[in-house]
C-alpha positions in Angstrom: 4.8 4.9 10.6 7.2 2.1 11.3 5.3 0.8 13.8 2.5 -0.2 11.7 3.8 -2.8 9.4 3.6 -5.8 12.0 0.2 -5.1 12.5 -0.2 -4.6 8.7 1.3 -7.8 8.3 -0.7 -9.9 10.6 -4.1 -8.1 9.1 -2.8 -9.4 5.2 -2.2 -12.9 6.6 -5.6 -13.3 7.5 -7.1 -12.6 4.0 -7.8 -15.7 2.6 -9.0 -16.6 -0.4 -13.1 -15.6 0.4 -12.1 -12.0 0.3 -11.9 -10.0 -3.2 -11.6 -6.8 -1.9 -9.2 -4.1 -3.0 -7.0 -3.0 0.0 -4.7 0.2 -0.1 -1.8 0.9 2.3 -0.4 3.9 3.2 3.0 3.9 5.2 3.7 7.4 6.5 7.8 7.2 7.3 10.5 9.8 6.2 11.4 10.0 2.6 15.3 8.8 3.8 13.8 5.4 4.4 13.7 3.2 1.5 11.1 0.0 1.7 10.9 -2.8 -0.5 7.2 -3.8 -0.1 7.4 -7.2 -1.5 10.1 -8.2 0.4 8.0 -6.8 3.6 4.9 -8.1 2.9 5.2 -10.5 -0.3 5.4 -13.7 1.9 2.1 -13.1 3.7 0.0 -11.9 1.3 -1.2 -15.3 -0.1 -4.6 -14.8 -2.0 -3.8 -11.3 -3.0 -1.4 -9.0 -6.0 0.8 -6.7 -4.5 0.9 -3.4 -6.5 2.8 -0.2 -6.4 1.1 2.7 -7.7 3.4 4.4 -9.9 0.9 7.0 -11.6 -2.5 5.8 -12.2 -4.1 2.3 -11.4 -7.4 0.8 -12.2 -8.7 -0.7 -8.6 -8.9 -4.4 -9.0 -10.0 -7.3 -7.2 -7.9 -9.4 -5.0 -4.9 -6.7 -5.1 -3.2 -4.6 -2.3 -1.8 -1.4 -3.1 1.1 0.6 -1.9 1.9 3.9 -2.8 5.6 5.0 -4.2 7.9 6.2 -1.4 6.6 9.5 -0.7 3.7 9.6 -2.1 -0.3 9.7 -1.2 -2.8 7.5 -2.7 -6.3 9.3 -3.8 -9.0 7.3 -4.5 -10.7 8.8 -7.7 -13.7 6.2 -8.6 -12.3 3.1 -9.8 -8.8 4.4 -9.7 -5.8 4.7 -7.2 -3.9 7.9 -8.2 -0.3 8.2 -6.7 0.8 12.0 -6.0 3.2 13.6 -3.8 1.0 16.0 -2.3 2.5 18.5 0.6 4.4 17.2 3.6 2.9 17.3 6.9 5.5 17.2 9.8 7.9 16.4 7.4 6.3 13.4 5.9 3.9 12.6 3.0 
């Protein structure tokens, strides 16, 4: 939800440069609300890539992925597939 992005925020800053790890995000909000994720999170994430999944994405080190608007991310071995998958209480 919403609510989530400060602490999202705050958890990104402290990932410095010691930590490779692959992190996805998921932001459950209505579809009617557009983000920009780099403009929300660009300026704290220091060490890592910010990447929207459009389809498929190999997982990489050092890289923090956000689904499209609307979309789930599966895990699928070494890849993040983006899908739109059925709404739950009117979210995805």
């Amino acid at each position: 939800s919403a609510g989530s992005i400060a602490p999202i925020k705050k958890f990104l800053e402290v990932c410095d440069e010691s930590i490779s790890t692959p992190i996805a995000i998921v932001i459950h909000s209505g579809s009617d609300i557009e983000r920009d994720y780099a403009n929300i999170f660009g300026h704290v994430i220091k060490n890592y890539r910010l990447k929207i999944v459009e389809d498929e994405t190999k997982i990489e080190e050092k890289h923090v992925y956000f689904p499209k608007i609307g979309h789930h991310l599966i895990v699928d071995g070494d890849v993040l597939v983006s899908t739109r998958g059925p709404e739950v209480n009117s979210f995805r």
